[in-house]
C-alpha positions as CSV (number, residue, x, y, z in Angstrom):
1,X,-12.5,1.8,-18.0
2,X,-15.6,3.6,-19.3
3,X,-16.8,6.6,-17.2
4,X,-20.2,4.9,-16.6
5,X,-18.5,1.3,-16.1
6,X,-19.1,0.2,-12.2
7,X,-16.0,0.4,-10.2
8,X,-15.4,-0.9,-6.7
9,X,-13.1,0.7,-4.5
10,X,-12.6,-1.7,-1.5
11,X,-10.7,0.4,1.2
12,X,-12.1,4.2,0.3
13,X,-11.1,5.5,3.8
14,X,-7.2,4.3,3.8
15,X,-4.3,5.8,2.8
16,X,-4.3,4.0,-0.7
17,X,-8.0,3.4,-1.4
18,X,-8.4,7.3,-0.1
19,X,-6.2,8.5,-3.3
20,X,-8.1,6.4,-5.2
21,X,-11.2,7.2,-4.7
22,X,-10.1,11.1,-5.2
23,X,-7.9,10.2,-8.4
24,X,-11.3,8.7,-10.2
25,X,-13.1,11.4,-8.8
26,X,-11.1,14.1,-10.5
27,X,-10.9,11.8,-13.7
28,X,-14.9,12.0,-14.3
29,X,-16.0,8.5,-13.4
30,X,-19.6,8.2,-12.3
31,X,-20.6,5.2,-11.1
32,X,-17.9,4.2,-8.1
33,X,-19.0,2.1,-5.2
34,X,-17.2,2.0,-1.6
35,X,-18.1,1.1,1.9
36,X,-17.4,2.0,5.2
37,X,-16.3,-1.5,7.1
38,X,-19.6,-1.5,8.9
39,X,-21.8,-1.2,5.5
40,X,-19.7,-4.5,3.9
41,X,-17.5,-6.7,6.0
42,X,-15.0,-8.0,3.7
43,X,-14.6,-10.4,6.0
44,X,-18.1,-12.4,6.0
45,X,-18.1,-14.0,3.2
46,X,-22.1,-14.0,3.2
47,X,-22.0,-10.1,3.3
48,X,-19.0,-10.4,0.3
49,X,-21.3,-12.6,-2.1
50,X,-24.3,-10.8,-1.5
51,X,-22.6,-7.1,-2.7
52,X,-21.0,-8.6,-6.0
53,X,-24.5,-10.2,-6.5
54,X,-26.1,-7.1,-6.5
55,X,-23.5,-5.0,-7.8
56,X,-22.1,-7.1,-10.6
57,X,-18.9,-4.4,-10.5
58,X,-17.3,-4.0,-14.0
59,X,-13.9,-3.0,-12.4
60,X,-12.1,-3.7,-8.7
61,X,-9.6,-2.3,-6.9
62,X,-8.8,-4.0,-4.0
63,X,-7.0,-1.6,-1.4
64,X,-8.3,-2.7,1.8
65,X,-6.1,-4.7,4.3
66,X,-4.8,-4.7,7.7
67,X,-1.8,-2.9,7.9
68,X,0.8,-1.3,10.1
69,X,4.3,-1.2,10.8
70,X,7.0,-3.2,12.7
71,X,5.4,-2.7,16.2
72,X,1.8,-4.1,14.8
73,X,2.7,-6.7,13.2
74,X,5.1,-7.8,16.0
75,X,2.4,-8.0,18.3
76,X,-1.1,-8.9,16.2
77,X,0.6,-11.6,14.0
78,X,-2.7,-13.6,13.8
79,X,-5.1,-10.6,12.8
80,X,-3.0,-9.4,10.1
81,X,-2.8,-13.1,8.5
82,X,-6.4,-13.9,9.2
83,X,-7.9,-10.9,8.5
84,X,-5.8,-10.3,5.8
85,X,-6.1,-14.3,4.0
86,X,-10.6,-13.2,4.6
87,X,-10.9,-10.2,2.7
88,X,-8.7,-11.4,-0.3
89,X,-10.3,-14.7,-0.4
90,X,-14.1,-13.1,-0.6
91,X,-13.6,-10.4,-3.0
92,X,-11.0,-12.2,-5.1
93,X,-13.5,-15.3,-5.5
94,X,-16.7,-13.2,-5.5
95,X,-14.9,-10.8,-8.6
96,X,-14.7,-14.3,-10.6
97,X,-17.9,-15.2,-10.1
98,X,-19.6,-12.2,-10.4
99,X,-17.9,-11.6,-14.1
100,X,-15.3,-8.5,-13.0
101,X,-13.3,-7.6,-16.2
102,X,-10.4,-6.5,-14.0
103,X,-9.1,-6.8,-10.6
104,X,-5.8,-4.7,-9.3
105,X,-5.1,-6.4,-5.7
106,X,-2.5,-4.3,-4.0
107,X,0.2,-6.3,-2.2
108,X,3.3,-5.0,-0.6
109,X,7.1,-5.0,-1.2
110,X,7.3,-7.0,2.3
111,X,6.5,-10.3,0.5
112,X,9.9,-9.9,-0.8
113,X,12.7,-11.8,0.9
114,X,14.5,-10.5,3.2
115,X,17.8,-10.5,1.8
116,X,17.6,-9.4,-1.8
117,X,19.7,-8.7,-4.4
118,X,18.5,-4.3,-5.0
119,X,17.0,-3.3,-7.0
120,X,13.8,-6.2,-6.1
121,X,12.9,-7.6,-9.4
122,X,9.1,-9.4,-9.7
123,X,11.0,-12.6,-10.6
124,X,12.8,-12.7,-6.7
125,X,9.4,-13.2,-4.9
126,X,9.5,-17.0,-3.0
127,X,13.6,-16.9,-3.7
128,X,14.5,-16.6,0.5
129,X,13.4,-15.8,3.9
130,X,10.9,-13.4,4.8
131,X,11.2,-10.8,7.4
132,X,10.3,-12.2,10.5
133,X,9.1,-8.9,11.9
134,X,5.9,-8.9,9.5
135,X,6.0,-12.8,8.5
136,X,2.5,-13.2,9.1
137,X,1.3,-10.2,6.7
138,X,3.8,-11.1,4.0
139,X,2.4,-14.5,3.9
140,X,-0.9,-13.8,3.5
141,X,0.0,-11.5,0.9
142,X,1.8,-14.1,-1.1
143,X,-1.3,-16.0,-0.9
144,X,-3.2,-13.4,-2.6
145,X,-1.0,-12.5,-5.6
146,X,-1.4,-16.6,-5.8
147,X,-4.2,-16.8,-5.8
148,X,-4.4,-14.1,-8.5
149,X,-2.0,-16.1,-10.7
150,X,-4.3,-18.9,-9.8
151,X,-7.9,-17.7,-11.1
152,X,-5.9,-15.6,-14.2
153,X,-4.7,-19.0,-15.1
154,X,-8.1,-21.4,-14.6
155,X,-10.9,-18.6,-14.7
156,X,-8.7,-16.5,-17.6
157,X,-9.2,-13.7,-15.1
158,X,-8.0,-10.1,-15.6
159,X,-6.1,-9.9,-12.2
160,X,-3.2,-7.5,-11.0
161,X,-1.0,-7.3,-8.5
162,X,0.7,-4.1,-7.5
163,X,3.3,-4.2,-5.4
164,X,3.7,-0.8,-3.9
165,X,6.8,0.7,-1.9
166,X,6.7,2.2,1.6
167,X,3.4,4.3,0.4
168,X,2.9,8.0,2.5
169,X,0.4,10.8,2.2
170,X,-3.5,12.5,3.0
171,X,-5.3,9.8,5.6
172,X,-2.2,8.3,6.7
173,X,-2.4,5.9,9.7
174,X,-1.0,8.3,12.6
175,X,-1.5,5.7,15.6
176,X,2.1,5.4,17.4
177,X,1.6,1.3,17.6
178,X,0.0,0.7,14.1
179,X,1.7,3.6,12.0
180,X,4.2,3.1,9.1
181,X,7.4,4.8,9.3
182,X,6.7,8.0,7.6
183,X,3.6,8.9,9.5
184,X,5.1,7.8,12.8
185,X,8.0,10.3,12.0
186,X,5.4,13.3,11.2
187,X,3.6,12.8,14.4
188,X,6.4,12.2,16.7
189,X,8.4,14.9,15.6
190,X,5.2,17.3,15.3
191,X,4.6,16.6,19.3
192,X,8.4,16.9,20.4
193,X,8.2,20.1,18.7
194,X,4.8,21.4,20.2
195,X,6.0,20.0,23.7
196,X,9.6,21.3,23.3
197,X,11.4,18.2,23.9
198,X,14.7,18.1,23.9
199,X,15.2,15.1,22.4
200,X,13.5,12.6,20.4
201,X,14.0,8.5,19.9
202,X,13.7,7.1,17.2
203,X,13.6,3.0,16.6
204,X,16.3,0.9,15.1
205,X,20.5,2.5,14.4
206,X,19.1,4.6,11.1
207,X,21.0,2.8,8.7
208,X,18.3,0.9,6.7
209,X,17.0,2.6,3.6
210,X,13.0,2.5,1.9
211,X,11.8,3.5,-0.9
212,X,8.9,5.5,-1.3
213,X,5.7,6.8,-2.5
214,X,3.2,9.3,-2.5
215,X,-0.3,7.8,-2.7
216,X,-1.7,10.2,-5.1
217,X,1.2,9.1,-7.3
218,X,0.2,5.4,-6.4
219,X,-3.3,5.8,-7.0
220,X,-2.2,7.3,-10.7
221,X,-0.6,4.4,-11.4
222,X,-3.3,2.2,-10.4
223,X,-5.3,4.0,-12.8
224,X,-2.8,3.8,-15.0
225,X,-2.7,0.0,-15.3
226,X,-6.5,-0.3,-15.2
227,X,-6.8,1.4,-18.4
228,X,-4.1,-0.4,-20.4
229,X,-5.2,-1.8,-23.7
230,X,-6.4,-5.5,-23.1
231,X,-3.7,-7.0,-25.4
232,X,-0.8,-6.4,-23.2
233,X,-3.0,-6.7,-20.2
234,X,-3.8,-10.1,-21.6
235,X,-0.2,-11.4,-22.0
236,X,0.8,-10.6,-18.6
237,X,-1.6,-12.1,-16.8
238,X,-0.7,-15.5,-19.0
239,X,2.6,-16.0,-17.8
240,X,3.5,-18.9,-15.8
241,X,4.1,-16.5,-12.0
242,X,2.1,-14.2,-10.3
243,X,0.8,-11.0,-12.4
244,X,3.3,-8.9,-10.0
245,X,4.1,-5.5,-10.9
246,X,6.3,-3.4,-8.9
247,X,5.2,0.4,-7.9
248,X,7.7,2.8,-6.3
249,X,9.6,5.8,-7.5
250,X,12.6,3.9,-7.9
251,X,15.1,5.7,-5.5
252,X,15.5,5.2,-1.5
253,X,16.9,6.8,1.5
254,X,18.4,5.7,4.3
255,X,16.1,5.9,7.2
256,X,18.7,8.7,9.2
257,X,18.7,10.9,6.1
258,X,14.9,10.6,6.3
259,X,14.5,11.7,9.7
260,X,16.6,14.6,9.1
261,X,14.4,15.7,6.9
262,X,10.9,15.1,8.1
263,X,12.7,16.5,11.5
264,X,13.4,19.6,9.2
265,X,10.8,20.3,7.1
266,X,8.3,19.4,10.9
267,X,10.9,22.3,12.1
268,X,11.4,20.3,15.1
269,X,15.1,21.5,16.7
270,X,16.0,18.9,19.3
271,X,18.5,15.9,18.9
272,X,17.6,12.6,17.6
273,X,18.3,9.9,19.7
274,X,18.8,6.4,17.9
275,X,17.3,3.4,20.2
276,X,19.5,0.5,18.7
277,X,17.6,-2.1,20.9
278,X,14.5,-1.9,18.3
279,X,14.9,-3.8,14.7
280,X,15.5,-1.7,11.5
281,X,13.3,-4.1,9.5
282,X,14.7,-5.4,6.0
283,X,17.4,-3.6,5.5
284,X,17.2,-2.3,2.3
285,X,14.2,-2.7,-0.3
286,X,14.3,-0.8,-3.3
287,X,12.1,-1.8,-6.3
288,X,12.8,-2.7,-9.7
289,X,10.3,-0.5,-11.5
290,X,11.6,-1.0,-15.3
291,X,8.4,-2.5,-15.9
292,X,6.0,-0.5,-14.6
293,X,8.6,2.3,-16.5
294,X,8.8,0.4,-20.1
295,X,4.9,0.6,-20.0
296,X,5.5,4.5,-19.7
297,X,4.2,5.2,-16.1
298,X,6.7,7.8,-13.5
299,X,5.6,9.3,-10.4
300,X,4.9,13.2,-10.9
301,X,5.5,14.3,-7.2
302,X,8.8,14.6,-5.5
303,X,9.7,13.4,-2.1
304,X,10.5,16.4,-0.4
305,X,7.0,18.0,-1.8
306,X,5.3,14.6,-1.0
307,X,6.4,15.3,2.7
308,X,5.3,18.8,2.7
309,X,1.8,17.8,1.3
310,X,1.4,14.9,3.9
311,X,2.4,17.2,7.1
312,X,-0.2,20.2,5.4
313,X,-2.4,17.6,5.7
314,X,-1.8,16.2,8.6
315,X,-2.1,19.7,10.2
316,X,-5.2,20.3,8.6
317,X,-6.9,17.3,10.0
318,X,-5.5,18.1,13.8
319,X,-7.4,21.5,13.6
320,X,-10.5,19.3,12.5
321,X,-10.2,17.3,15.5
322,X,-9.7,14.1,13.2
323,X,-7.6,12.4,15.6
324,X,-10.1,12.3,18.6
């Protein structure tokens, strides 16, 4: 990417397309486009043709999505596939036609079976049964690093797929039904510890593990790829599978050691309680990033610091009143 080259940022308020926008920012690019969902519906498909029309983007990052964790998708299974399958569909399609030189669509490590042989290699995607408890989302991601594979291989499209791990940091989602694990953990402990509770439940028996990543670190990597010389970018998005590349840190915690310290670094000092009646989720999902390493990307930002940053921030934004 030049620094006058036209880059779309689809998703600039969310937790991914937030670090994103900041990342080429601080990098010196000029000429970035993003929209709040009530300026461009990604999905109208109208409203989706008409912006590539006009904007004839050189470059696209496609962040934005509906997401949340286990409690979401469990109860808005139709929204996350529909709304999910709509904004893929429009901005993949309208990037082909409009002449993008390179697309990074950002999936999720939930389109990986559920039972996986760890590290998750590219290669195991479509090898076993999803997760029921976010089916619906997984799918319709599937569909989109398909769809990918499909335009790369008929259009000779420049499209990506990065698959990110469990992915934490500045603009999380702090809603108690929609919220990922990390963020959920920040908030609820944050309130038991301003309400001095003297306990606090958490969902599931504690003994899955997640990987994860900051997004600042994500949105580097992003950046990363983008810029790659067009010869290796080229080969990979001939091969005969889905241009996936896997984006994590490549280590994981069990979710107990994790509350224990998001509980300590909150400085909440009640007990944990362990609600066993809620799901765990997959139980382990750790990626293979060999790739992503052999290309000579690592995350700069450790996970304890990554924790610390997100709660700064998440203070910062309740003195602003950012929550309602």
């Amino acid at each position: 990417m030049q620094l006058h080259d036209k880059i779309y940022i689809a998703g600039h308020r969310g937790l991914v397309g937030s670090a994103l926008l900041r990342q080429l920012m601080a990098l010196g690019y000029q000429n970035l486009f993003y929209y709040t969902h009530d300026e461009l519906d990604l999905v109208d498909q109208q409203v989706v043709q008409c912006f590539f029309k006009k904007v004839q983007p050189d470059y696209v990052f496609l962040a934005a999505a509906k997401v949340g964790g286990i409690l979401a998708n469990s109860r808005y299974p139709a929204q996350f596939i529909y709304n999910n399958l709509a904004i893929q569909n429009n901005v993949l399609h309208e990037a082909y036609r409009a002449g993008v030189k390179r697309l990074i669509f950002l999936g999720s490590s939930c389109i990986y079976p559920r039972e996986c042989s760890q590290p998750i290699q590219e290669s195991y995607l479509l090898t076993g049964p999803l997760e029921s408890t976010n089916r619906a989302y997984a799918v319709a991601k599937i569909a989109g690093a398909e769809m990918c594979w499909a335009y790369n291989k008929e259009y000779q499209c420049q499209y990506m797929v990065g698959m990110p791990s469990n992915v934490y940091g500045p603009y999380d989602n702090y809603d108690l039904e929609d919220s990922h694990v990390m963020a959920g953990l920040i908030r609820r402990f944050h309130e038991a510890k301003e309400n001095n509770l003297s306990a606090m439940k958490v969902w599931g028996s504690g003994q899955a593990k997640r990987e994860f990543l900051y997004s600042e670190d994500l949105a580097d990597a992003c950046c990363f790829l983008m810029n790659l010389p067009n010869e290796k970018v080229e080969e990979f998005c001939r091969q005969d599978a889905p241009p996936l590349i896997n984006l994590g840190s490549g280590e994981d915690i069990q979710i107990s050691e994790l509350v224990s310290l998001v509980k300590d670094i909150v400085g909440y000092r009640g007990d944990v309680q362990w609600d066993t009646s809620k799901p765990d989720g997959t139980p382990r999902k750790l990626l293979d990033v060999s790739l992503l390493r052999h290309w000579g990307w690592a995350p700069k930002i450790s996970f304890k610091d990554g924790i610390l940053r997100a709660y700064q921030h998440y203070l910062d934004r309740l003195k602003q009143n950012a929550f309602g």
